[in-house]
C-alpha positions in Angstrom: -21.9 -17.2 -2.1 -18.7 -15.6 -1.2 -18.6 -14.3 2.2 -20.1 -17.3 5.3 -21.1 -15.1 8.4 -21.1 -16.8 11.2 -23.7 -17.2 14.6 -21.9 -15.2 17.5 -20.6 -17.8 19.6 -19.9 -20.2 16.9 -17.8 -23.1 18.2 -14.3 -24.1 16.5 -15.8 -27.6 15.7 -18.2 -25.8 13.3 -16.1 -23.6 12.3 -13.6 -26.2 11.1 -16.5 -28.2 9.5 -17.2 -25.5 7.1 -13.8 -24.7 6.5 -12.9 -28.5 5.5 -16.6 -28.3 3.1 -15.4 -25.5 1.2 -11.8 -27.2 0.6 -13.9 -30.7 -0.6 -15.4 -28.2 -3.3 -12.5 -26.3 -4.4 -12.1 -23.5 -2.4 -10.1 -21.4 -0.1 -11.3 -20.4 2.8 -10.0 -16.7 4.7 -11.0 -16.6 8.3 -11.2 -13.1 9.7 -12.2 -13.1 13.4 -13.8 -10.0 14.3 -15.2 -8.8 18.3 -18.5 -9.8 17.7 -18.6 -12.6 14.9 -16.5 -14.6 12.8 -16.1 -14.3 8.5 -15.2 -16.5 5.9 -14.6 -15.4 3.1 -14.4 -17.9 -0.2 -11.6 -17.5 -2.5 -12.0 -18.9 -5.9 -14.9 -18.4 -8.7 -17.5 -18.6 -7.2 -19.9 -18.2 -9.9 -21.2 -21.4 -10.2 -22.7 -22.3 -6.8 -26.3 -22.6 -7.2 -28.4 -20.7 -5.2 -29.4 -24.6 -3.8 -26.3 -24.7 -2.8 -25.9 -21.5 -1.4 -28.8 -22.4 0.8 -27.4 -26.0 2.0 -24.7 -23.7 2.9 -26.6 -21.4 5.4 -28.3 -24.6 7.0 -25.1 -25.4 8.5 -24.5 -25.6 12.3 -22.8 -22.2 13.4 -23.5 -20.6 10.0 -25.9 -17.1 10.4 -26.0 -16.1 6.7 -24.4 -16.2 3.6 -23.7 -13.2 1.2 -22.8 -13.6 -2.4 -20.3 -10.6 -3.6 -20.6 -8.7 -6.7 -17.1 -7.1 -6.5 -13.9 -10.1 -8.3 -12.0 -8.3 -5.4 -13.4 -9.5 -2.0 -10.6 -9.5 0.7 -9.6 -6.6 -0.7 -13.6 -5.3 -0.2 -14.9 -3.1 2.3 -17.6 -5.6 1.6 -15.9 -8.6 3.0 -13.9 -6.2 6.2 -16.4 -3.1 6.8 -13.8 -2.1 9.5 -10.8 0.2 8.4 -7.8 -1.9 8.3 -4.8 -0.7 10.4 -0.7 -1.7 9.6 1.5 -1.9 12.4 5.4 -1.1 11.3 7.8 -0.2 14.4 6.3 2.6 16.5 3.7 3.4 13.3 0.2 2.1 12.3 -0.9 3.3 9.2 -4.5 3.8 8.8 -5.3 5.2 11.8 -5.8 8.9 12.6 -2.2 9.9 12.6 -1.2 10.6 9.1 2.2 9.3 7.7 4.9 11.0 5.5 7.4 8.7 3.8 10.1 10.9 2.7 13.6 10.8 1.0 15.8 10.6 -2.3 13.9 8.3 -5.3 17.6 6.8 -5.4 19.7 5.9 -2.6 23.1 7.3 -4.7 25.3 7.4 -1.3 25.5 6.7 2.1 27.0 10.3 3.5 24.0 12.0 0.7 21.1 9.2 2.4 22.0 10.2 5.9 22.1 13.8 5.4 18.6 13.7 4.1 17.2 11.0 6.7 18.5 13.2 9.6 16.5 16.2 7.5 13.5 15.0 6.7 12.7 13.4 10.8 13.6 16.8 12.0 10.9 18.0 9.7 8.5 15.3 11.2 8.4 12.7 8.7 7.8 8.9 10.1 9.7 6.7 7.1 12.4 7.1 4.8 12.0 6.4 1.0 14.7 4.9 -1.3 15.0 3.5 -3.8 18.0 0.7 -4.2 17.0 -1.5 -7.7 15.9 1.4 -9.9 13.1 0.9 -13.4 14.0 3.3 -15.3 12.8 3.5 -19.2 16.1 3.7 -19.9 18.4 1.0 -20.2 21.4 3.7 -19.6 19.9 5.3 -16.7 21.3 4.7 -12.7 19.4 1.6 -11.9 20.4 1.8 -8.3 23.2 0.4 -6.1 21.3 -2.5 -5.0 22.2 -4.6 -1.6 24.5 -1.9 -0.9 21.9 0.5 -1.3 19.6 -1.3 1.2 22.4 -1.5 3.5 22.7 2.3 3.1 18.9 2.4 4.8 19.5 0.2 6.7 22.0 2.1 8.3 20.2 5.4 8.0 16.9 3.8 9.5 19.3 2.7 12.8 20.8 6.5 12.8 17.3 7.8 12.8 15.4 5.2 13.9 12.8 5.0 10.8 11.6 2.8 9.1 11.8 2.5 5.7 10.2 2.0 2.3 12.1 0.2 -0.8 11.1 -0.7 -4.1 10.9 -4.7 -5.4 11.3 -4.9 -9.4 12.4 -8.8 -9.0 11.2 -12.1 -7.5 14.6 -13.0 -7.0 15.7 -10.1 -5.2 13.5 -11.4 -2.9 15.7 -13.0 -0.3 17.9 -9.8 0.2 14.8 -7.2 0.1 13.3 -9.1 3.4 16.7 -9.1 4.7 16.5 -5.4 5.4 13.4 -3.6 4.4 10.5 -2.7 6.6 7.8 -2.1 3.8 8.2 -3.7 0.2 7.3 -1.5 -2.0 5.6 -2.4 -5.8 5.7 0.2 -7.9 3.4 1.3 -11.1 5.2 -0.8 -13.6 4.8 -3.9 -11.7 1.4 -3.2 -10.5 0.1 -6.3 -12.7 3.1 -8.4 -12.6 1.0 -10.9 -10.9 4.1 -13.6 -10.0 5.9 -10.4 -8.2 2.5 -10.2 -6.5 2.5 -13.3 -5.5 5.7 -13.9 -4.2 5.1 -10.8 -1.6 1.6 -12.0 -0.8 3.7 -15.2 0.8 5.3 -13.5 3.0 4.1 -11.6 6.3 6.0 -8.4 5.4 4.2 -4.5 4.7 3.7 -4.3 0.7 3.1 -0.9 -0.4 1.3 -1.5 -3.9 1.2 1.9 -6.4 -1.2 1.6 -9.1 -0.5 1.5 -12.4 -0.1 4.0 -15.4 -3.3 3.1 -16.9 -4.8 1.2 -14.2 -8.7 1.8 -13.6 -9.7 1.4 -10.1 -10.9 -1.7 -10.3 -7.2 -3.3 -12.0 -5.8 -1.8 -9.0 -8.2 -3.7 -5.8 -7.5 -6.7 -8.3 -3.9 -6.5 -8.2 -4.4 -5.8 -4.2 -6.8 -9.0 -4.4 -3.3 -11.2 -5.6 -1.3 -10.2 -2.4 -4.0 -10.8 -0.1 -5.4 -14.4 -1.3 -1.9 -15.5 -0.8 -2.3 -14.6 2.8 -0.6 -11.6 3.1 -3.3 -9.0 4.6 -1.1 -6.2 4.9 -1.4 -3.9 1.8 -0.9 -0.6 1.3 -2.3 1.2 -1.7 -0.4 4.5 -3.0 -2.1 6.8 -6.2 0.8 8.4 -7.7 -0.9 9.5 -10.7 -2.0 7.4 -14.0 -1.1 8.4 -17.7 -3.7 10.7 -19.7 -3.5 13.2 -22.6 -2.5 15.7 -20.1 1.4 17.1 -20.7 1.4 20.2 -18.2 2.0 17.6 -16.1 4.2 14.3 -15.3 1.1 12.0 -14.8 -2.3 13.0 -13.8 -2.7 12.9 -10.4 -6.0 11.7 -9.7 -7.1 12.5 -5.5 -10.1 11.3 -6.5 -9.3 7.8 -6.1 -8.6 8.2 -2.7 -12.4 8.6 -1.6 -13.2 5.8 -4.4 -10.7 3.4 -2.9 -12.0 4.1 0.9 -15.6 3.5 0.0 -14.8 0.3 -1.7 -12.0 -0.5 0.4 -11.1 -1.4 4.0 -7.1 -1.3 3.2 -4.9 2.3 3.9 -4.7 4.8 1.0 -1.6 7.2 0.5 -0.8 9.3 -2.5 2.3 10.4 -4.1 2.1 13.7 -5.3 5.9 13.9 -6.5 4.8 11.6 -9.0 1.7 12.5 -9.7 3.0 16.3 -10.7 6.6 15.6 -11.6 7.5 19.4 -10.6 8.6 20.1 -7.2 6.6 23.9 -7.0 3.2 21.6 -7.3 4.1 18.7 -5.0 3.0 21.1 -1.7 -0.8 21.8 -3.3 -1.6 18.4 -4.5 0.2 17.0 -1.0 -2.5 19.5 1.3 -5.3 18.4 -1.6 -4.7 14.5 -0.7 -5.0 15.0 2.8 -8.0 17.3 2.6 -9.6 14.0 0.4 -8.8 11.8 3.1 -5.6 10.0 2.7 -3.5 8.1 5.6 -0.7 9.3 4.4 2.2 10.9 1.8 5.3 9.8 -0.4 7.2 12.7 -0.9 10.6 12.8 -2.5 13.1 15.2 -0.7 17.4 15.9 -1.5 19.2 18.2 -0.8 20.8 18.9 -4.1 18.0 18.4 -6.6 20.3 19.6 -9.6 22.6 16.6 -8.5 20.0 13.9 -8.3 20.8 10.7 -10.3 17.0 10.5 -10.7 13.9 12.7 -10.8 15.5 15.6 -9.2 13.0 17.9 -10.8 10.0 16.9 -8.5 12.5 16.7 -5.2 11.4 19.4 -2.5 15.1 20.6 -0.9 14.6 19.9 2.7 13.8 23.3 3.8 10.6 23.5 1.7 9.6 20.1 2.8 10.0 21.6 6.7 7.5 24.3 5.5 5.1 21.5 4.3 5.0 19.8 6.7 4.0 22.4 9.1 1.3 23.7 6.8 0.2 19.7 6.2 -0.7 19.7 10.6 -3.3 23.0 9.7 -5.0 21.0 6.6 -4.6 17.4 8.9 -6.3 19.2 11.8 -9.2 20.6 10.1 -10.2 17.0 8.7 -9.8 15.2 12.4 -6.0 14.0 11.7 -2.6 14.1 13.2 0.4 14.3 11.9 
């Protein structure tokens, strides 16, 4: 038994009564009010209600049926939501039928460099900006970002542009600072199972952008989902950027097919990062049209104007002219599958 369906026109009495007989045995319970009827659905292992149980469970005033789940993930199951979840951030709602593009530097390295390239990338029709302020990088030597300054950088390019913006969290602690300023909290592939990060954004009401992992199957990656939502926090945003395979033409392996895997399984939005995926700026423009034509909400593309002068994967950067031409060739491939951009 993990999902409690109840009779349309259900009072709040019953539905409270049910609620408080799932706590007395251990469990959550996640109320999702829909048009027509009212969900439950029952977070913890569930695996050892008898089907008795189950039963004495269905018998209940206000209850219609009762479903037991297969799938470890279920908020994060289409399953459990069959309705395409949408994510409201300023003037945007990811998921719908207008397609996003988050664009900018991978590291915010300057105010005058992040401002040039906000102001770039909006003319070209992007809706966020991307930045990253605390940097992983595999090497301890590397730029690991300018941090609170950084976000105040965005900040301050998001109020000359009026974007929002996108920002990476690598630290529970950084917490505090990152909700001070960011729109959309981004986890990214290292941190993908760093299930106390994931907790700590799943208790708060704030956009989390979750990237899966280098070696992540499909099913790691709902679960990870599954960590931010039983905390509460519904609003999760899942990003392919390409997983790690024997493959070397390549930066990762870019794998679009993930994208119709996750929306059959999944109610929650789907974008892909094809900057990452490729690590080669001449590919991101193919692979971009290709996860559009496979049905994703949306792109994370990384954009500067001096590439050869990026602290940080400058290699796979489009130069803001390029990304202009993209994104006009992106409306032809967006219109042909019933999208906007």
């Amino acid at each position: 038994m993990d999902i409690v369906v109840l009779k349309k026109g259900a009072t709040a009495k019953e539905l409270r009564h049910i609620v408080k007989k799932l706590e007395s045995k251990g469990f959550k319970a996640n109320v999702s009010k829909g048009i027509e009827r009212t969900v439950i659905g029952v977070i913890g292992d569930t695996s050892h209600i008898t089907e008795d149980e189950s039963n004495a469970f269905a018998t209940m005033a206000g209850v219609d049926n009762v479903h037991r789940i297969t799938k470890p993930y279920k908020l994060a199951s289409r399953d459990f939501t069959p309705k395409n979840t949408t994510i409201r951030i300023g003037k945007n709602t990811i998921g719908g039928k207008k397609i996003h593009v988050m664009a900018g530097p991978c590291a915010v390295e300057s105010l005058s460099i992040l401002m040039e390239i906000s102001k770039e990338v909006k003319k070209a029709g992007a809706t966020f900006i991307r930045g990253g302020a605390f940097k992983p990088r595999t090497s301890p030597y590397s730029f690991q970002g300018l941090e609170e300054e950084g976000l105040k950088h965005l900040a301050a390019a998001r109020k000359a542009t009026g974007l929002p913006f996108v920002t990476e969290l690598m630290d529970p602690r950084d917490m505090e600072v990152i909700l001070k300023y960011t729109d959309v909290i981004q986890i990214g592939a290292r941190n993908m199972q760093n299930f106390r990060l994931l907790k700590e954004v799943g208790s708060y009401n704030k956009p989390v952008l979750l990237k899966r992992g280098l070696s992540a199957t499909i099913k790691d990656f709902l679960m990870a989902a599954e960590y931010i939502m039983a905390q509460g926090n519904s609003k999760v945003i899942l990003c392919e950027r390409g997983i790690r395979t024997f493959e070397t033409a390549t930066r990762n392996t870019l794998d679009l097919s993930a994208v119709p895997v996750l929306k059959k399984l999944s109610h929650l939005p789907v974008i892909v990062d094809p900057s990452h995926g490729v690590g080669k700026w001449d590919l991101v423009a193919p692979m971009a049209k290709a996860a559009i034509a496979a049905g994703a909400d949306g792109l994370m593309i990384e954009v500067h104007t001096k590439p050869e002068e990026a602290y940080s994967d400058g290699e796979q950067s489009l130069k803001p002219a390029k990304f202009k031409t993209l994104m006009r060739e992106l409306k032809a491939v967006a219109k042909a599958v019933g999208r906007t951009m």
